[in-house]
PQR file with spaces between the fields and no chain letter, atoms N, CA, C, O and H, PARSE charges and radii, in Angstrom:
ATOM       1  N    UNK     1      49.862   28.194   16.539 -0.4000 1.5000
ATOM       2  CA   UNK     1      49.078   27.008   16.247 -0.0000 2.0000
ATOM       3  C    UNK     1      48.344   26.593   17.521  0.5500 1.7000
ATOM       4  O    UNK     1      49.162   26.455   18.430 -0.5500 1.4000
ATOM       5  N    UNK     2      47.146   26.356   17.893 -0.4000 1.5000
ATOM       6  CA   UNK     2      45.895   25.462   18.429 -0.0000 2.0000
ATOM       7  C    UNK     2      45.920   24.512   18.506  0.5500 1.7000
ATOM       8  O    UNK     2      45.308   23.952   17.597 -0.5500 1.4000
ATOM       9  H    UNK     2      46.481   26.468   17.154  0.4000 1.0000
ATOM      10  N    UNK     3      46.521   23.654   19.460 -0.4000 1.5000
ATOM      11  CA   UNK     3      45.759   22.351   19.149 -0.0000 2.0000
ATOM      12  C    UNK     3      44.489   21.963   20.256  0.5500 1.7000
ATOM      13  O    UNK     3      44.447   22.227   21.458 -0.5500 1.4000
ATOM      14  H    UNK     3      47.018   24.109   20.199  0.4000 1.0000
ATOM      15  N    UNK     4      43.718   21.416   19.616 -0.4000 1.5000
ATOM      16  CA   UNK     4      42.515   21.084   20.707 -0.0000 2.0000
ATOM      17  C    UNK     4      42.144   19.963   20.779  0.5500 1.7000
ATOM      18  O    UNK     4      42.414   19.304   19.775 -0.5500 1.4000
ATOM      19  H    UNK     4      43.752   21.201   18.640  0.4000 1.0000
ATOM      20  N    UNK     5      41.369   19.188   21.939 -0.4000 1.5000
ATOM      21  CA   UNK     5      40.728   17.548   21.933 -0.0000 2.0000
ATOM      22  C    UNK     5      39.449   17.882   21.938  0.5500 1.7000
ATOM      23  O    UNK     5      38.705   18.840   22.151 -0.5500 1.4000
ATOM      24  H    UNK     5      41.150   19.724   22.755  0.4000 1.0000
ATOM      25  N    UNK     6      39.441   16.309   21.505 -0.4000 1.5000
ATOM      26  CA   UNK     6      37.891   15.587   21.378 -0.0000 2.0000
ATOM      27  C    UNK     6      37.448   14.737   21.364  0.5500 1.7000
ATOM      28  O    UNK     6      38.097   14.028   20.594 -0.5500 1.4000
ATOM      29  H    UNK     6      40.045   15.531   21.332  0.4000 1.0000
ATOM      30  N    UNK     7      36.345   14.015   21.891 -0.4000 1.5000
ATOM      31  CA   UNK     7      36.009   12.281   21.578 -0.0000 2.0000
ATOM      32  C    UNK     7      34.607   12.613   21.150  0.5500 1.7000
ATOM      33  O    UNK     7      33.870   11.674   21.451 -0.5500 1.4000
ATOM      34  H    UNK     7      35.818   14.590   22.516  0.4000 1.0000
ATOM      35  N    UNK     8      33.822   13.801   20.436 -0.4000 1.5000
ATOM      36  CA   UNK     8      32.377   13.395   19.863 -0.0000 2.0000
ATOM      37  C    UNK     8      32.144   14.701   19.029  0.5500 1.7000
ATOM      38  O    UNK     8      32.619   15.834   19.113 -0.5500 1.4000
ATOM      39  H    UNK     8      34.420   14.564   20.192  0.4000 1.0000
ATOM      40  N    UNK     9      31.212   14.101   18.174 -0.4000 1.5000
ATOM      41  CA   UNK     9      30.902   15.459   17.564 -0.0000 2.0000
ATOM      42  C    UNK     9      30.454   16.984   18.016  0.5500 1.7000
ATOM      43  O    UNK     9      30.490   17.937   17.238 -0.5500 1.4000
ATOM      44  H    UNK     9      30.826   13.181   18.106  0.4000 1.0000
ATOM      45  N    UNK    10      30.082   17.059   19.217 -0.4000 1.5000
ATOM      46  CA   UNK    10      29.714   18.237   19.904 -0.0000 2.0000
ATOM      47  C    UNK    10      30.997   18.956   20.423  0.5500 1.7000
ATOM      48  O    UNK    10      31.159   20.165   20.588 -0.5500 1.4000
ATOM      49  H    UNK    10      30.053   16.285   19.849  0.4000 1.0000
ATOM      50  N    UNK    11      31.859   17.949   20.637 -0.4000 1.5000
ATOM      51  CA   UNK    11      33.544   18.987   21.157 -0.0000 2.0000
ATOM      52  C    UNK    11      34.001   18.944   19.808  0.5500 1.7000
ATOM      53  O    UNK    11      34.575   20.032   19.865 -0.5500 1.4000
ATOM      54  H    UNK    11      31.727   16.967   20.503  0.4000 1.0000
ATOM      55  N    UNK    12      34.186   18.603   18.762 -0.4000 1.5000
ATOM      56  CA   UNK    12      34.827   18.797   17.346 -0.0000 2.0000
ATOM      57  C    UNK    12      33.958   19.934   16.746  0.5500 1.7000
ATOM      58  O    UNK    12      34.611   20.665   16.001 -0.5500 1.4000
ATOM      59  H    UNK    12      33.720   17.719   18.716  0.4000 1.0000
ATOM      60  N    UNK    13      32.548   20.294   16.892 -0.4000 1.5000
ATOM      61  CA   UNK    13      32.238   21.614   16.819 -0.0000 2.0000
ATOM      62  C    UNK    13      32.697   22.637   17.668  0.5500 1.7000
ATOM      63  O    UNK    13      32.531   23.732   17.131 -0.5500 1.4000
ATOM      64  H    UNK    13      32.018   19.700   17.497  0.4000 1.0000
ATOM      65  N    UNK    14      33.185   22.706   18.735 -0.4000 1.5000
ATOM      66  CA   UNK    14      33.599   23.292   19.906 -0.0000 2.0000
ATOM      67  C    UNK    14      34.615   23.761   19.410  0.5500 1.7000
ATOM      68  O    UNK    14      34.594   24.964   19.153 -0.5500 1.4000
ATOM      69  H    UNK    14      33.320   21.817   19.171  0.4000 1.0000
ATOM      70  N    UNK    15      35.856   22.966   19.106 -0.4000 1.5000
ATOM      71  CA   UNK    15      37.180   23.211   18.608 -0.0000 2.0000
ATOM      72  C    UNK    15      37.502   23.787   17.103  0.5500 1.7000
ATOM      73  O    UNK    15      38.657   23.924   16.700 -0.5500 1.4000
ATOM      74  H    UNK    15      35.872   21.988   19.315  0.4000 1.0000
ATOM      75  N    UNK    16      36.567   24.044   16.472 -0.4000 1.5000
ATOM      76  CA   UNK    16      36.224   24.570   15.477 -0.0000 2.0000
ATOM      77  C    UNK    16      36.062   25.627   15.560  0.5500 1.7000
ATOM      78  O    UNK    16      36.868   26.420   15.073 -0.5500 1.4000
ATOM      79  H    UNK    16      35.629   23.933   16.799  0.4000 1.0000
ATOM      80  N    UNK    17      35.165   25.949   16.086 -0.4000 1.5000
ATOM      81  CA   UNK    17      34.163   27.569   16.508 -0.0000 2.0000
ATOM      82  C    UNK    17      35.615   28.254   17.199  0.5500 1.7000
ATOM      83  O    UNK    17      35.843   29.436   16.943 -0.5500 1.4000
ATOM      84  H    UNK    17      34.510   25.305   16.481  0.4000 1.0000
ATOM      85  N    UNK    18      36.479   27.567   17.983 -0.4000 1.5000
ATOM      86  CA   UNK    18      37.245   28.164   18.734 -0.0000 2.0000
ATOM      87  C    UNK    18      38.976   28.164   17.669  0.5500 1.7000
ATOM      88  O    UNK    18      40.154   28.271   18.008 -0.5500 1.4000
ATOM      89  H    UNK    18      36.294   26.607   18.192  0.4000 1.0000
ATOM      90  N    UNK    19      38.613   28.071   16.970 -0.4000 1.5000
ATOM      91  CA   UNK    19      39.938   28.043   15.859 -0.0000 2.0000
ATOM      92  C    UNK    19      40.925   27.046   15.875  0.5500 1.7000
ATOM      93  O    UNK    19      41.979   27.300   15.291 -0.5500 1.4000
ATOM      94  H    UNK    19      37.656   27.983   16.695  0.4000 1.0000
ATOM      95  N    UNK    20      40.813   26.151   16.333 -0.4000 1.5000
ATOM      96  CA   UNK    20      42.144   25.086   16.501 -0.0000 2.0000
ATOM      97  C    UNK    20      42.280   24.708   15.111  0.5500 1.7000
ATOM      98  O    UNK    20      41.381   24.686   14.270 -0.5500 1.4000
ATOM      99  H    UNK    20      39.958   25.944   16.808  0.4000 1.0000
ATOM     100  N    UNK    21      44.095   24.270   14.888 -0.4000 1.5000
ATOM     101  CA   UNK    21      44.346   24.347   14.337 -0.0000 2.0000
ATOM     102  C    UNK    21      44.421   23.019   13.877  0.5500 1.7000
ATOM     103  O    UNK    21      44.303   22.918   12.656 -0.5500 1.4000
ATOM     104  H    UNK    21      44.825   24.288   15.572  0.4000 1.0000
ATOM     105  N    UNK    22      44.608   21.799   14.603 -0.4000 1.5000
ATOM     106  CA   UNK    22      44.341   20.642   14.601 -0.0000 2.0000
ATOM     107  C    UNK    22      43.784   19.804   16.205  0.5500 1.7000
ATOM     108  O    UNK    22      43.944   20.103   17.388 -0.5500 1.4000
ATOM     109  H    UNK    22      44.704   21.881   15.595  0.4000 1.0000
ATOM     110  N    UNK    23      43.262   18.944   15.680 -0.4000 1.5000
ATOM     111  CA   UNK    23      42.179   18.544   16.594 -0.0000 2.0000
ATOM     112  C    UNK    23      42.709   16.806   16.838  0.5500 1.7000
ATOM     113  O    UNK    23      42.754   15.822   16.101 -0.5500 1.4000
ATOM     114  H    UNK    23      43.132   18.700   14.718  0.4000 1.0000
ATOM     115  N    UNK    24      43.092   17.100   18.417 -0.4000 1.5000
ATOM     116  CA   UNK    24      43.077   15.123   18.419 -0.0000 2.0000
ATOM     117  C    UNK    24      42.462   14.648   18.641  0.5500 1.7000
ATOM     118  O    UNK    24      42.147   15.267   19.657 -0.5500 1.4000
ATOM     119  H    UNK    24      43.056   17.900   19.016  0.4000 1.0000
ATOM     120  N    UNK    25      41.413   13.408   18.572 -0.4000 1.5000
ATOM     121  CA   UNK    25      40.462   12.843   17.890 -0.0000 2.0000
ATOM     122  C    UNK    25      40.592   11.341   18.768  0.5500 1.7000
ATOM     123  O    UNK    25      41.351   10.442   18.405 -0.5500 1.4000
ATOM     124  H    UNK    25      41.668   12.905   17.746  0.4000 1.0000
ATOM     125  N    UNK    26      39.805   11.265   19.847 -0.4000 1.5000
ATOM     126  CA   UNK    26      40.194   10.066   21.123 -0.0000 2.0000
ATOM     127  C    UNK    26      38.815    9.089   20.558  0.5500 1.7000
ATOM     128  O    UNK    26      38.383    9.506   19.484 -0.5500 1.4000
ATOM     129  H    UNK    26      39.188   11.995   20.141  0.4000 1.0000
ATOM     130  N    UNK    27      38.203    8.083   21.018 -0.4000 1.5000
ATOM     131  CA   UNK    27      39.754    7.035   20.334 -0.0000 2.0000
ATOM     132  C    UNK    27      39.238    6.097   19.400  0.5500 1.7000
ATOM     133  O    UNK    27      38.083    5.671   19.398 -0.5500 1.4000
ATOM     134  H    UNK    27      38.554    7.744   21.891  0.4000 1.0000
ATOM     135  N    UNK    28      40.037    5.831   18.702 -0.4000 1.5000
ATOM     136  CA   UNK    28      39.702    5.227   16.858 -0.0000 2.0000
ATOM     137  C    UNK    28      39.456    3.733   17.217  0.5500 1.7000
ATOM     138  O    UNK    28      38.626    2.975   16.714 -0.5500 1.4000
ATOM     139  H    UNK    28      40.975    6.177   18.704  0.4000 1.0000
ATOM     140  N    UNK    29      40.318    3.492   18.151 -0.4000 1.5000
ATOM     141  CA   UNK    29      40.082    1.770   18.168 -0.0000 2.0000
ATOM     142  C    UNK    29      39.873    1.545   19.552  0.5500 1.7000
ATOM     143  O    UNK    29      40.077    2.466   20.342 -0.5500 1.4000
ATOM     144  H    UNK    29      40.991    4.108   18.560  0.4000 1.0000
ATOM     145  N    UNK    30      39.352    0.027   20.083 -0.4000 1.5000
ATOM     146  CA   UNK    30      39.417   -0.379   21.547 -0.0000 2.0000
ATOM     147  C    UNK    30      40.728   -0.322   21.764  0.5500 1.7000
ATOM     148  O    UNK    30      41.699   -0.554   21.044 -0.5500 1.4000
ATOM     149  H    UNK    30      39.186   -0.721   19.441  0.4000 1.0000
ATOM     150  N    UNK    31      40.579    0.102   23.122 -0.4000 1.5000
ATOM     151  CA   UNK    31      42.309   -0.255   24.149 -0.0000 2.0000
ATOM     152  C    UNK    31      42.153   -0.921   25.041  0.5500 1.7000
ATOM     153  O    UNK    31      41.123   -0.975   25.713 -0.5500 1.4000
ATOM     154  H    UNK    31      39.790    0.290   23.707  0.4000 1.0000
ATOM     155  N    UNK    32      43.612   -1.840   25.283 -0.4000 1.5000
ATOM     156  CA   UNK    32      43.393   -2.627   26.437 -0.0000 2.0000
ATOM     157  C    UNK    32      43.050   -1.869   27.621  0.5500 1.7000
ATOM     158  O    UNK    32      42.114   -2.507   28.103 -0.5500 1.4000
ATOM     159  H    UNK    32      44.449   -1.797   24.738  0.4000 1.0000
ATOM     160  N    UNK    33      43.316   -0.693   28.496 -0.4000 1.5000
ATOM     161  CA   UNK    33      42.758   -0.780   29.742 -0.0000 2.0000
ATOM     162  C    UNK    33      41.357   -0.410   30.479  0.5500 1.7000
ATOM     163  O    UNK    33      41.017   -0.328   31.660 -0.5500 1.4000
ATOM     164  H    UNK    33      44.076   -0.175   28.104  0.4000 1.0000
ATOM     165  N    UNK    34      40.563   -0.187   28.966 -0.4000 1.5000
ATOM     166  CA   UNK    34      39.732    0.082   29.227 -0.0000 2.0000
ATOM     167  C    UNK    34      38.482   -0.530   28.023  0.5500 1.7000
ATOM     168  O    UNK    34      37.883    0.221   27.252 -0.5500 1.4000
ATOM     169  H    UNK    34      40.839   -0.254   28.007  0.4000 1.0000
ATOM     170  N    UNK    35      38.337   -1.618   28.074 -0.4000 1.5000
ATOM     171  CA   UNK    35      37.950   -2.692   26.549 -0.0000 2.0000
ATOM     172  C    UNK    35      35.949   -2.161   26.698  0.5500 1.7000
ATOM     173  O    UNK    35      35.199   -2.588   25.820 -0.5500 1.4000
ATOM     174  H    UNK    35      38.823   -2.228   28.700  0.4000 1.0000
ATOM     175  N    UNK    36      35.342   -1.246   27.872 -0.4000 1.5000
ATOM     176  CA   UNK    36      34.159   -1.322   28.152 -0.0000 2.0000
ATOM     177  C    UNK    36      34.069    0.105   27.368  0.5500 1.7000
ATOM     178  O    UNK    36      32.990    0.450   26.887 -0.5500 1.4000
ATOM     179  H    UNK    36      35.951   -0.899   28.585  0.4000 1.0000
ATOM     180  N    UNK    37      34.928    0.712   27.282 -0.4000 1.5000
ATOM     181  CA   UNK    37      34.689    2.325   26.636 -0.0000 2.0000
ATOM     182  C    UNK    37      34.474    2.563   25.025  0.5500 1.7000
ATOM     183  O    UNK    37      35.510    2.530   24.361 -0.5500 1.4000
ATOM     184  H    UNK    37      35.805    0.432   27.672  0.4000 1.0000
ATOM     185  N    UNK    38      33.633    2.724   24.544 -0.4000 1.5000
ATOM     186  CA   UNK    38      33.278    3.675   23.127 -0.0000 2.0000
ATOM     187  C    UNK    38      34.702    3.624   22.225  0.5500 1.7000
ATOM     188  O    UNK    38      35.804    3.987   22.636 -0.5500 1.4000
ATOM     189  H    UNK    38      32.791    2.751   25.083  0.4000 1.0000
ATOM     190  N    UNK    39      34.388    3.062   20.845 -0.4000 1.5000
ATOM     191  CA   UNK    39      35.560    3.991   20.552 -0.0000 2.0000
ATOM     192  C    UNK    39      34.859    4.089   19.343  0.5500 1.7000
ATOM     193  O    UNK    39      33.679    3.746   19.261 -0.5500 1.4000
ATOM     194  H    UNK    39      33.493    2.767   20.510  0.4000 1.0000
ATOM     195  N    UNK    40      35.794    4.737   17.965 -0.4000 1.5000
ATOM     196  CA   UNK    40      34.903    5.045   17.260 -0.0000 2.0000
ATOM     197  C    UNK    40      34.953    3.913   15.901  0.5500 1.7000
ATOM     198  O    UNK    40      34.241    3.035   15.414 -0.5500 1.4000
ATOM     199  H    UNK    40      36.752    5.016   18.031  0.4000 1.0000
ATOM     200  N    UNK    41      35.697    4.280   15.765 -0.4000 1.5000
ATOM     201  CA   UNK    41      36.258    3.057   13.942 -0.0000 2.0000
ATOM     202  C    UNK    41      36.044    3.869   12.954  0.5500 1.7000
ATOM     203  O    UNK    41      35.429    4.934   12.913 -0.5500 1.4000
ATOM     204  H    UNK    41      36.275    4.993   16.161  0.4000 1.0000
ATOM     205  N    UNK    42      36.855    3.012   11.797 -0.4000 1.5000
ATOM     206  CA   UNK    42      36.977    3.546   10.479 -0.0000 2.0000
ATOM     207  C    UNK    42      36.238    4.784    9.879  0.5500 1.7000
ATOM     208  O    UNK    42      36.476    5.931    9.501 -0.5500 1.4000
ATOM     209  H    UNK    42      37.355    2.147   11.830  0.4000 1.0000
ATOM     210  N    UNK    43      35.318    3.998    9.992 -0.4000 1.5000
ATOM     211  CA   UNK    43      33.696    4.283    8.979 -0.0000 2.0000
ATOM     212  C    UNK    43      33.156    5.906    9.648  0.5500 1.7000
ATOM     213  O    UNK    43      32.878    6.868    8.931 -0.5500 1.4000
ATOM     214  H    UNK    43      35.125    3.066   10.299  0.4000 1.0000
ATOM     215  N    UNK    44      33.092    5.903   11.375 -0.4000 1.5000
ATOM     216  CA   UNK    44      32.692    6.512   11.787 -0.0000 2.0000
ATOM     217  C    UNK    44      33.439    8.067   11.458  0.5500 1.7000
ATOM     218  O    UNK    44      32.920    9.123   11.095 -0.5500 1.4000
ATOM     219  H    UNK    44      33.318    5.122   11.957  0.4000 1.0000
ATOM     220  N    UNK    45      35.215    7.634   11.817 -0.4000 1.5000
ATOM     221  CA   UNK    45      36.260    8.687   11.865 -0.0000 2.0000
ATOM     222  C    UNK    45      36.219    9.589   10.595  0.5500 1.7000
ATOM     223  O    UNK    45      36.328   10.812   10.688 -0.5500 1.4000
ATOM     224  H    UNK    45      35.637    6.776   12.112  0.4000 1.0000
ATOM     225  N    UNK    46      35.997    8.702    8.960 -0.4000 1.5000
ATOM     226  CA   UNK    46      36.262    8.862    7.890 -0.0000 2.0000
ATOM     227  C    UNK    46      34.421    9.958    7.653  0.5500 1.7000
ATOM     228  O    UNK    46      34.056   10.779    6.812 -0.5500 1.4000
ATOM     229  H    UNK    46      35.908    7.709    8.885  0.4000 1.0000
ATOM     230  N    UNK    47      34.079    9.647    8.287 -0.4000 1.5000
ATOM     231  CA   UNK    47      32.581   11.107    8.441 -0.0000 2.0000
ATOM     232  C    UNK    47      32.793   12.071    8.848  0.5500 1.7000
ATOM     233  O    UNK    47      32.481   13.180    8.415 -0.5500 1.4000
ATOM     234  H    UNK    47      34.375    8.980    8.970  0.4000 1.0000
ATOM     235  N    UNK    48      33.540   11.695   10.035 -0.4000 1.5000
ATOM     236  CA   UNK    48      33.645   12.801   11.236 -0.0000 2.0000
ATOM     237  C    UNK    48      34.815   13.985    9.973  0.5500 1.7000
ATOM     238  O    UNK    48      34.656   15.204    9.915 -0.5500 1.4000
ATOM     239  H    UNK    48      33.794   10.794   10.387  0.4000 1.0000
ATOM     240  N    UNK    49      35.890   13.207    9.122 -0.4000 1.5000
ATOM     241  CA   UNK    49      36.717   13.924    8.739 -0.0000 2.0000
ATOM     242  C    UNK    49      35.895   15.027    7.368  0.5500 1.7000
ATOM     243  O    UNK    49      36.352   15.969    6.721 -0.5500 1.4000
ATOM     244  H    UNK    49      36.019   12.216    9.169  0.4000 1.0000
ATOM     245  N    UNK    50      34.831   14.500    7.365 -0.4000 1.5000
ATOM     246  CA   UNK    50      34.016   15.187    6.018 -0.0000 2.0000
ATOM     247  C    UNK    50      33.729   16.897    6.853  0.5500 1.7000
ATOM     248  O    UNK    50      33.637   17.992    6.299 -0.5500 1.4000
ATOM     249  H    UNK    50      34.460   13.735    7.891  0.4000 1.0000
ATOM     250  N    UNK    51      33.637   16.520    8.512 -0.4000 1.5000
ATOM     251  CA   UNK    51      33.230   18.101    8.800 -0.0000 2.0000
ATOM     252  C    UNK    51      34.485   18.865    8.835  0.5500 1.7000
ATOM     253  O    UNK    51      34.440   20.082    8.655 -0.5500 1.4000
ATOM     254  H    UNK    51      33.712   15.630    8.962  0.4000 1.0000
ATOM     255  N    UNK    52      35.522   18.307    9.034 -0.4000 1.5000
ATOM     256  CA   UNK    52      37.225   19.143    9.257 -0.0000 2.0000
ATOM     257  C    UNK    52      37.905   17.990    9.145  0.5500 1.7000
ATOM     258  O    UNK    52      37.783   16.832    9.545 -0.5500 1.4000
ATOM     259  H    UNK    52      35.559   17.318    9.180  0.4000 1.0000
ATOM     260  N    UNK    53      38.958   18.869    8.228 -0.4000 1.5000
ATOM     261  CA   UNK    53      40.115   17.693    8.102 -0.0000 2.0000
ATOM     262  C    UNK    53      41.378   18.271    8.873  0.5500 1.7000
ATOM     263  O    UNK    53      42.536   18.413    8.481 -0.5500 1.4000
ATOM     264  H    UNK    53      39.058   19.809    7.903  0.4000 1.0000
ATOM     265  N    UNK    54      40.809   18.548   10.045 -0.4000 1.5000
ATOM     266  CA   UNK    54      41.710   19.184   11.143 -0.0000 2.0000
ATOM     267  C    UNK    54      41.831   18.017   12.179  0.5500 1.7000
ATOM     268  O    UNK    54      42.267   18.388   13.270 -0.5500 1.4000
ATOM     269  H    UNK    54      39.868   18.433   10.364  0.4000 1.0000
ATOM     270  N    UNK    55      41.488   16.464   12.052 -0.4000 1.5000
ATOM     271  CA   UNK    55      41.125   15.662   12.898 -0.0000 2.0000
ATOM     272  C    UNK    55      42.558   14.810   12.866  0.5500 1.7000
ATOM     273  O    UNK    55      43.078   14.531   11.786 -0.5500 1.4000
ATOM     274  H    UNK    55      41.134   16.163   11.166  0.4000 1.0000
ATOM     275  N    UNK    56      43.222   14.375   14.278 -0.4000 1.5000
ATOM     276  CA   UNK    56      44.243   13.583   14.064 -0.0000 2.0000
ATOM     277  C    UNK    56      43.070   12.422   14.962  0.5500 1.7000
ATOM     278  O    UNK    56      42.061   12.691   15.613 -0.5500 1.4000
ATOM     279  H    UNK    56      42.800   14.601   15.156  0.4000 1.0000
ATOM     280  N    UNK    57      43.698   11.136   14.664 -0.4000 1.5000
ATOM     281  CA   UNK    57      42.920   10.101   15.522 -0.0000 2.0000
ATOM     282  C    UNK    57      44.439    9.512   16.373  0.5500 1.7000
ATOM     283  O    UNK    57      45.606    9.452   15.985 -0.5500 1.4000
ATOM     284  H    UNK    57      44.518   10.918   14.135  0.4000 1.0000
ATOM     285  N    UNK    58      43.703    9.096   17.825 -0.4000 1.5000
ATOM     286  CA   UNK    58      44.365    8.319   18.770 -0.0000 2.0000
ATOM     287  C    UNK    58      43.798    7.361   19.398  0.5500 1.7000
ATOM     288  O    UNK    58      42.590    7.596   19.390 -0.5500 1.4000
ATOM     289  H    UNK    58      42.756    9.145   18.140  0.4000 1.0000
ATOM     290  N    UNK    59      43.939    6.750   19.745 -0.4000 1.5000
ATOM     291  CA   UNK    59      43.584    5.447   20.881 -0.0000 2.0000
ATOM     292  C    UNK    59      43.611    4.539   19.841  0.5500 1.7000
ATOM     293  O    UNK    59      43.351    4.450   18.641 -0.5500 1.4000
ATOM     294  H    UNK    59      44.920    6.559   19.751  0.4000 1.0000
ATOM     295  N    UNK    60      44.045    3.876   20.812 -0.4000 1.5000
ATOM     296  CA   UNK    60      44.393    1.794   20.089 -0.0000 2.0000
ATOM     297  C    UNK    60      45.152    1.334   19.107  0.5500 1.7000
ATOM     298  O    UNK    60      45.223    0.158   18.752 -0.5500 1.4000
ATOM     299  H    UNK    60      44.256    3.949   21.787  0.4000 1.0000
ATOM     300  N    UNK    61      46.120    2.875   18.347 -0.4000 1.5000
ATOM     301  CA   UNK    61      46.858    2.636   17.566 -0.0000 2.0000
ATOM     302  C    UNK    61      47.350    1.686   17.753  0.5500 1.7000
ATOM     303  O    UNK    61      47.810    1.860   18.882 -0.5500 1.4000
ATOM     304  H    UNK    61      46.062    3.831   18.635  0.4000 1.0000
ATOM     305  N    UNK    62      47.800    0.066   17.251 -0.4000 1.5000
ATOM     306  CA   UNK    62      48.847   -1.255   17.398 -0.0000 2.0000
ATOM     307  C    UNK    62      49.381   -1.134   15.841  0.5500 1.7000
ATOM     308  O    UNK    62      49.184   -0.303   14.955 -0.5500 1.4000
ATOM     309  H    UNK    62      47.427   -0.076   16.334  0.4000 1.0000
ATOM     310  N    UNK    63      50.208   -2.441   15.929 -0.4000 1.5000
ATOM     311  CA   UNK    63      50.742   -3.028   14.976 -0.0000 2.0000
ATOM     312  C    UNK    63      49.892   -3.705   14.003  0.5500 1.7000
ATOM     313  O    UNK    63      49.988   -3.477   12.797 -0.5500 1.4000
ATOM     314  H    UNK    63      50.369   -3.116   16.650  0.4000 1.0000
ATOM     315  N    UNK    64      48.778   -4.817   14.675 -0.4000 1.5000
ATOM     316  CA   UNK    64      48.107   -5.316   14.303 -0.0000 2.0000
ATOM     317  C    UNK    64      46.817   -4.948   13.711  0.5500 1.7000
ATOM     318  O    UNK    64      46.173   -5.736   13.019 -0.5500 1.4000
ATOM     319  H    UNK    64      48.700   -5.002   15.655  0.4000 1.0000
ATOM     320  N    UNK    65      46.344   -3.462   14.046 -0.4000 1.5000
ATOM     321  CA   UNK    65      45.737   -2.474   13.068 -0.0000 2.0000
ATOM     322  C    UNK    65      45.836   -1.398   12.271  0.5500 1.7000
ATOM     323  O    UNK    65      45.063   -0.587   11.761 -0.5500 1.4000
ATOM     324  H    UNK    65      46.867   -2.822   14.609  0.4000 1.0000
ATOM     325  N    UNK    66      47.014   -1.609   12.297 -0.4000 1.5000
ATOM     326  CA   UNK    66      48.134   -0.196   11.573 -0.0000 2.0000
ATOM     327  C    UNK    66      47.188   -0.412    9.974  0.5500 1.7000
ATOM     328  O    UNK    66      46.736    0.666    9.588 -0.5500 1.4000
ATOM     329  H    UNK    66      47.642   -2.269   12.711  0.4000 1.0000
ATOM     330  N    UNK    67      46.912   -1.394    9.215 -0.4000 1.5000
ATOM     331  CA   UNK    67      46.859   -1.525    7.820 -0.0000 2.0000
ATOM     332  C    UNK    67      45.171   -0.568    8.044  0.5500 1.7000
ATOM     333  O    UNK    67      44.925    0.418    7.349 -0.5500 1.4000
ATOM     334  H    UNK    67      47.280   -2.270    9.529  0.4000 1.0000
ATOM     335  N    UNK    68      44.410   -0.975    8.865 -0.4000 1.5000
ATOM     336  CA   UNK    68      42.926   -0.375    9.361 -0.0000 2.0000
ATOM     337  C    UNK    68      43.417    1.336    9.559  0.5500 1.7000
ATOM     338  O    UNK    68      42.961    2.412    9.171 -0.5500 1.4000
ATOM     339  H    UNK    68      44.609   -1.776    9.429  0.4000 1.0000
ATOM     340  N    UNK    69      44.004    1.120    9.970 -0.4000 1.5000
ATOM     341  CA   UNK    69      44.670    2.923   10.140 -0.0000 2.0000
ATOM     342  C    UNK    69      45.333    3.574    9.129  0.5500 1.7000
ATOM     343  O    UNK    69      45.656    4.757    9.232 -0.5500 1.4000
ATOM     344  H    UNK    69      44.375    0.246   10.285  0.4000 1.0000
ATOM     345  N    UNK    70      45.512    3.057    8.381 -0.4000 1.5000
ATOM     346  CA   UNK    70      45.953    3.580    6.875 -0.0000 2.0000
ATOM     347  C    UNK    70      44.865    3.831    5.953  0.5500 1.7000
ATOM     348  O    UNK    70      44.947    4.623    5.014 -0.5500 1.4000
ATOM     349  H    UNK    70      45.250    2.095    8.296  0.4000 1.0000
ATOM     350  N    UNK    71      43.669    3.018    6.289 -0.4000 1.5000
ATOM     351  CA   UNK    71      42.576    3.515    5.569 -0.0000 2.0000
ATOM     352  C    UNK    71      41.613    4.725    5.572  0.5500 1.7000
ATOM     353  O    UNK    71      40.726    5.079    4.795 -0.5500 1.4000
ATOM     354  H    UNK    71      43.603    2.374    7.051  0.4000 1.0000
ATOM     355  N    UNK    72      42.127    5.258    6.778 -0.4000 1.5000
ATOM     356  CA   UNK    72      42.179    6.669    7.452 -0.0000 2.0000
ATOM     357  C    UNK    72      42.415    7.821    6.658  0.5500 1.7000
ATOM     358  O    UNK    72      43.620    8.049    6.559 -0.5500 1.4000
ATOM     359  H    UNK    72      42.847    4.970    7.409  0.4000 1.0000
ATOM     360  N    UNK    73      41.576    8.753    5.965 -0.4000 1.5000
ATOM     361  CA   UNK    73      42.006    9.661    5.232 -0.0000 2.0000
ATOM     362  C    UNK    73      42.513   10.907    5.841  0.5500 1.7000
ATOM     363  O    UNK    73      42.059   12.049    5.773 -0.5500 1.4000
ATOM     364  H    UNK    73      40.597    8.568    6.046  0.4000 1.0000
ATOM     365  N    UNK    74      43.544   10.446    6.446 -0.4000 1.5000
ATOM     366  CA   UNK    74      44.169   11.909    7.242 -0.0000 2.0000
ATOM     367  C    UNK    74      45.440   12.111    6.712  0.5500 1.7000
ATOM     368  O    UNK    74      46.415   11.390    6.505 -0.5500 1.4000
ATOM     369  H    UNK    74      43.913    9.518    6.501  0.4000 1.0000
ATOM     370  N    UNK    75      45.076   13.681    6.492 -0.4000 1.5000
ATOM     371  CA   UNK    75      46.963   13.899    5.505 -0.0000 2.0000
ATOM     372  C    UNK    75      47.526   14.318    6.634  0.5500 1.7000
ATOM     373  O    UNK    75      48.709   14.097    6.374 -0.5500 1.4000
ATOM     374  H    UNK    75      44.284   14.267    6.660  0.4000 1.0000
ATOM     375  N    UNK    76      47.502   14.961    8.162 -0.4000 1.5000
ATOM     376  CA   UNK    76      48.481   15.388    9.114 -0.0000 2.0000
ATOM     377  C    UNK    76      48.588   14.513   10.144  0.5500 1.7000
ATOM     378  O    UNK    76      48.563   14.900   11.313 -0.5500 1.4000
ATOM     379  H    UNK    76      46.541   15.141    8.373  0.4000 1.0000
ATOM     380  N    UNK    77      48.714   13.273    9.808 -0.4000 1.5000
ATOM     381  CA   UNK    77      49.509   12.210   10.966 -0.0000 2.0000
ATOM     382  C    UNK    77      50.720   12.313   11.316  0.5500 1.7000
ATOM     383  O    UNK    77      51.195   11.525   12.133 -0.5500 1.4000
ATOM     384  H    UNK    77      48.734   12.959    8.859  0.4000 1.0000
């Protein structure tokens, strides 16, 4: 098994072409130590999963957006 990273669509083609087997997927929500950096959200992730559903998502997982993260159509969390 492969696993490979990514934070944009040009490395999630990358990790593709190169066979991974699942792909972690940086980062779904803001995080505290870094509140100025990109992240992606729902809407965006739930596209990204239309090209491979090889995508796990990370960053900003909490408590307080866990229900937002369930709306996440990923079957290998």
């Amino acid at each position: 098994e492969i696993i490979g990273s990514a934070h944009n669509l040009k490395e999630i083609s990358i990790k593709v072409k190169q066979g991974c087997s699942s792909i972690l997927f940086s980062k779904l929500f803001l995080v505290n130590y870094n509140e100025r950096a990109p992240y992606l959200g729902i809407v965006k992730f739930n596209n990204f999963l239309k090209i491979t559903k090889k995508l796990i998502p990370l960053g900003g997982i909490k408590n307080h957006n866990l229900k937002k993260f369930l709306v996440c159509n990923v079957d290998n969390v």
